[in-house]
C-alpha positions as CSV (number, residue, x, y, z in Angstrom):
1,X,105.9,103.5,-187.6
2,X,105.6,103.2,-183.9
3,X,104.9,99.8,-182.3
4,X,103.5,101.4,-179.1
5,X,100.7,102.4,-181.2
6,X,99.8,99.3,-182.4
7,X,97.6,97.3,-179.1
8,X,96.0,94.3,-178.7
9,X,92.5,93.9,-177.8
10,X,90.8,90.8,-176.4
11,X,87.4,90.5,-176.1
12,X,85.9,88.8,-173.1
13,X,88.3,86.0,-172.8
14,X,87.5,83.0,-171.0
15,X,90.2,81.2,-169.7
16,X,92.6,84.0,-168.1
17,X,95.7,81.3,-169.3
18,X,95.0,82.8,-173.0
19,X,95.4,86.2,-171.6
20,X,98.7,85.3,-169.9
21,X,99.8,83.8,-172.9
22,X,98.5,86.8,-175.4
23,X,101.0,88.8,-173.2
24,X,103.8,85.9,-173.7
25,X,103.4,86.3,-177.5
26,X,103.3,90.2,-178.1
27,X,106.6,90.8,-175.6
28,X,108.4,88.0,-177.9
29,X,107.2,90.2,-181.2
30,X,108.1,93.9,-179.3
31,X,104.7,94.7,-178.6
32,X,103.6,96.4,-175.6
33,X,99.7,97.6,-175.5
34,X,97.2,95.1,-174.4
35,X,93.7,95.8,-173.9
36,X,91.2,93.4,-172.5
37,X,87.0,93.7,-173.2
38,X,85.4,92.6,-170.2
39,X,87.6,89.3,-169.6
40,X,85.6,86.7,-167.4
41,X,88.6,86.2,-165.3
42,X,91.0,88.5,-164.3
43,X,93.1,89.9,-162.4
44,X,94.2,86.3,-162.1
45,X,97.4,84.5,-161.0
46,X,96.4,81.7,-164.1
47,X,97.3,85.0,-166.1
48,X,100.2,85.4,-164.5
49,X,101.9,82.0,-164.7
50,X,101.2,82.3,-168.3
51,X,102.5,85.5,-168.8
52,X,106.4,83.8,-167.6
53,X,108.9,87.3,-167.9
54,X,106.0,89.4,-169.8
55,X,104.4,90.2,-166.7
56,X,105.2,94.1,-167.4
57,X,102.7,93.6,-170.5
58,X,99.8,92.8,-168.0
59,X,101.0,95.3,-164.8
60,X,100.2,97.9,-168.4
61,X,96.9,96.2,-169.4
62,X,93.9,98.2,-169.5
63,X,90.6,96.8,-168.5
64,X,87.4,98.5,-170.7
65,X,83.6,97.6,-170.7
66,X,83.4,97.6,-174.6
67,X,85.0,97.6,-177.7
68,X,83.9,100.7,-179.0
69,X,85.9,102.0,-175.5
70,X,89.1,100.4,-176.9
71,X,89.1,101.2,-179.6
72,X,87.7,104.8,-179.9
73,X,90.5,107.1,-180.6
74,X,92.3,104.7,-183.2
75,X,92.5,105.4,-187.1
76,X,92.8,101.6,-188.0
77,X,90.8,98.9,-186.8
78,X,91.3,95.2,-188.2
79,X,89.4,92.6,-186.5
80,X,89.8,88.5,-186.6
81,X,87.3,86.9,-188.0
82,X,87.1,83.0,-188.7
83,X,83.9,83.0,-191.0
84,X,82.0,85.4,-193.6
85,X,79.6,87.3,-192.7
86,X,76.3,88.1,-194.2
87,X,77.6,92.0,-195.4
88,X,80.7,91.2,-197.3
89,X,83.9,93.0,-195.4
90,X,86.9,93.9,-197.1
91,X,89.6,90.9,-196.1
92,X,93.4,91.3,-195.6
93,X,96.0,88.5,-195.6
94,X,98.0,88.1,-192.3
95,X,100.5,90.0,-194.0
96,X,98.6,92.6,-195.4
97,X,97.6,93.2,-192.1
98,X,100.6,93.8,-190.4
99,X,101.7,96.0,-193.5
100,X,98.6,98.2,-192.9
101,X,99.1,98.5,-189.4
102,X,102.9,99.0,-189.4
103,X,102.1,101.9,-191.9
104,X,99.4,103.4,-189.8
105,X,101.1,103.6,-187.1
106,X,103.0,106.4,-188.0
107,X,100.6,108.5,-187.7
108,X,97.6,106.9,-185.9
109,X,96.8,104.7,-182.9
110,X,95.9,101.8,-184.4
111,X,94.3,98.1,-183.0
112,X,94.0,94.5,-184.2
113,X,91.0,92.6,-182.1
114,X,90.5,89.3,-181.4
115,X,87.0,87.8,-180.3
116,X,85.9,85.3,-177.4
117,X,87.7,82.1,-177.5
118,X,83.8,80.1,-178.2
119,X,82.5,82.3,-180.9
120,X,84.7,85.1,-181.7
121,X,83.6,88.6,-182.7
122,X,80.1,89.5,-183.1
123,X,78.6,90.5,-186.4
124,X,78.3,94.3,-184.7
125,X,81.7,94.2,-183.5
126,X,83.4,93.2,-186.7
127,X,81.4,96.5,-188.5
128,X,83.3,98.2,-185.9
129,X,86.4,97.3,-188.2
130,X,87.9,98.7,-191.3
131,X,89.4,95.5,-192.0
132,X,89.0,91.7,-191.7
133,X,91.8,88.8,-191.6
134,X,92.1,85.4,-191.4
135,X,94.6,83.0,-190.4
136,X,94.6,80.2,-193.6
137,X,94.4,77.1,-190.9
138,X,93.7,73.9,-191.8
139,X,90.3,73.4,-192.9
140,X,89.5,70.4,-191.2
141,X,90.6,71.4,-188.3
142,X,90.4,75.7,-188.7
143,X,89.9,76.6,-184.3
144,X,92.9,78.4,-183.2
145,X,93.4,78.8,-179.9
146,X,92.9,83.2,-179.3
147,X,97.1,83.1,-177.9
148,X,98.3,80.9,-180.7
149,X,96.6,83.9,-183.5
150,X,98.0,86.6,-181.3
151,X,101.5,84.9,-181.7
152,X,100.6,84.5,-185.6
153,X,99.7,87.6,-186.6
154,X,102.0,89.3,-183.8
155,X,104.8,87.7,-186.0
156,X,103.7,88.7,-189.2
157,X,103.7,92.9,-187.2
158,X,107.2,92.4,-186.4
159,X,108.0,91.0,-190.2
160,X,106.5,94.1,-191.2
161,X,108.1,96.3,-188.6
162,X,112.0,94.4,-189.4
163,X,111.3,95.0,-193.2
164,X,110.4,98.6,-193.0
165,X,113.2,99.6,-190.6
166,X,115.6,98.0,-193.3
167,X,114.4,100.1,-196.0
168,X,113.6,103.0,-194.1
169,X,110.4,103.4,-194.3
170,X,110.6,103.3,-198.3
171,X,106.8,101.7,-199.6
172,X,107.2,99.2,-202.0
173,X,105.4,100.4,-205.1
174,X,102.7,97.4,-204.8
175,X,101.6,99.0,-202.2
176,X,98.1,100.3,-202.4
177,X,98.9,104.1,-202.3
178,X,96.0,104.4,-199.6
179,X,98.8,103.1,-197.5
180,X,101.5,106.3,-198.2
181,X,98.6,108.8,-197.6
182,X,98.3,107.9,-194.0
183,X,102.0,109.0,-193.6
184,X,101.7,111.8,-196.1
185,X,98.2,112.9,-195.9
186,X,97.4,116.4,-194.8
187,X,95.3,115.5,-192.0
188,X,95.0,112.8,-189.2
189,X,92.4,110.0,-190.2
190,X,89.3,110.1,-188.3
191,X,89.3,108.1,-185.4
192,X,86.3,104.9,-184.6
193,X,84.9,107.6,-182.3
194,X,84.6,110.3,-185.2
195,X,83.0,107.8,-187.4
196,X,80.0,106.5,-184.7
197,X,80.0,110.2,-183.9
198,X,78.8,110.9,-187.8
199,X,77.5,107.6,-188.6
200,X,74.9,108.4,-185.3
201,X,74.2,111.8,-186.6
202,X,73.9,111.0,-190.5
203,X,70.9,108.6,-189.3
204,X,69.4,111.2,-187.4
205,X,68.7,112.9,-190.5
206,X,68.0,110.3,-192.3
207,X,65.2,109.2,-190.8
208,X,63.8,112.8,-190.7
209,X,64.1,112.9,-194.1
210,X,62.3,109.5,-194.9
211,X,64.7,107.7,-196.2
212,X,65.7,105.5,-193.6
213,X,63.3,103.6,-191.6
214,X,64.3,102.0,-188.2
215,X,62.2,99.6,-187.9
216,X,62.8,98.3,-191.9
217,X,66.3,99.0,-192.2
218,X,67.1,97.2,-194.9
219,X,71.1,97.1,-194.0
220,X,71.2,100.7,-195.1
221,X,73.4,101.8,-191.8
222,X,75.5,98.6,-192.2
223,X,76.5,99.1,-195.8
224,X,76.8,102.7,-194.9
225,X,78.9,101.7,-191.9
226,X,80.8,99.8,-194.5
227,X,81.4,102.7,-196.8
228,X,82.7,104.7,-194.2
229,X,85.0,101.9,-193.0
230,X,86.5,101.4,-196.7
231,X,86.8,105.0,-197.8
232,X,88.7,106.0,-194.9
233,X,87.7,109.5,-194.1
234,X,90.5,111.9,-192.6
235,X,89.0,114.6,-189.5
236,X,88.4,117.6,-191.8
237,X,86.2,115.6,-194.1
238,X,84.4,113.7,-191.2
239,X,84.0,117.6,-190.0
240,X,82.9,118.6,-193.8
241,X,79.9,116.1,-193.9
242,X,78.8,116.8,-190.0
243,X,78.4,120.4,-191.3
244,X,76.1,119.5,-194.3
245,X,74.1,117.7,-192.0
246,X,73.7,120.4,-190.0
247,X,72.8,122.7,-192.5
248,X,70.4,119.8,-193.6
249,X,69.0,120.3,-190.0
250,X,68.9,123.7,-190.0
251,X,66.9,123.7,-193.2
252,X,64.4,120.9,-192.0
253,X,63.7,123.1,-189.3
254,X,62.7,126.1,-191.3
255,X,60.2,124.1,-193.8
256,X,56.2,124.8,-192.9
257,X,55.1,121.9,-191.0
258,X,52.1,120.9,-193.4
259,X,49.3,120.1,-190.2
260,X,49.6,123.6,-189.3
């Protein structure tokens, strides 16, 4: 477990006091990586102000054009997400969470995202995600300001963090045991890159084959997106199913064309 590997991404905040604030909250919990998508508004000395003595979290911050830039070399991805979603996601408690990324940062860079402070994350950027969570506000009134779920679910990291340092490490035997593997397992899980990387290439041949068609896609790439996400491939068996899809190349390219 390393708490340097575990950053905070914001997507294209608005008001560069949330940002300040975001920055506020993680120093308080021990965090220290902060990545912001395209913010409307910064540098900024609103950010600043708000940041009071965590002003070394933002002189650190990186500034990226996209997500998928953010978040490309990590091996856990859990993104906030207010409302379902027409592909069911597999959910996490706030908890849960911070257990999974605690864990995974032993061996992997790993992020929790937060979306724009209007709408959140975007039905493309949450398939981006292995996991969902929610925050169980009030219903009546559910908007939380983006700072105010950083400091949430920041808390519930350091919980997480405090607890495993006490027992050194030891996993709890209600654990999933998907959760030991990414500290035992053989090989490092594949990264977001490694999995657009395949995902790209697997509908490549898909369509060649016929079975996928672009323009009627039918979810296919999203569920298989999904499946990806869920199963959690390490980089030798991301490297495994790039080869049979070369071989399934090589072989397409070989058969008669039937015009000639």
């Amino acid at each position: 477990m390393d708490l340097t590997r575990i950053r905070i991404v914001l997507v294209q905040t608005s008001h560069p006091g949330n940002i300040g604030a975001a920055a506020r909250a993680m120093k308080n919990m021990g965090l220290t990586k902060l990545i912001l998508v395209n913010p409307k508004d910064y540098p900024s000395g609103v950010a600043l102000g708000r940041a009071a003595s965590a002003l070394d979290i933002l002189d650190n911050a990186e500034v990226v054009d996209s997500l998928d830039a953010a978040i490309a070399n990590c091996g856990l991805v859990i993104g906030t997400s207010a409302r379902s979603r027409s592909i069911p996601w597999p959910m996490v408690e706030p908890d849960e969470c911070a257990q999974k990324l605690v864990t995974a940062s032993g061996q992997n860079d790993v992020a929790l995202v937060f979306g724009r402070e209007d709408r959140g994350l975007s039905n493309d950027e949450l398939q981006l995600c292995h996991f969902h969570v929610q925050i169980p506000a009030n219903e009546d009134y559910s908007s939380l300001n983006v700072a105010a779920a950083v400091m949430v679910l920041s808390y519930e990291i350091r919980k997480a963090f405090l607890r495993a340092v006490d027992s050194q490490t030891k996993v709890s035997d209600s654990i999933v045991s998907s959760e030991s593997l990414e500290v035992n397992w053989d090989q490092p899980l594949a990264t977001v890159a490694d999995i657009e990387s395949f995902l790209a290439h697997l509908e490549k041949v898909l369509i060649r084959l016929d079975f996928h068609d672009p323009e009627n896609p039918r979810q296919l790439m999203s569920r298989l997106r999904r499946l990806c996400t869920r199963i959690r491939p390490d980089t030798m068996e991301i490297n495994i199913l790039r080869g049979i899809l070369t071989s399934t190349e090589q072989q397409l390219d070989k058969k008669p064309n039937p015009q000639e």
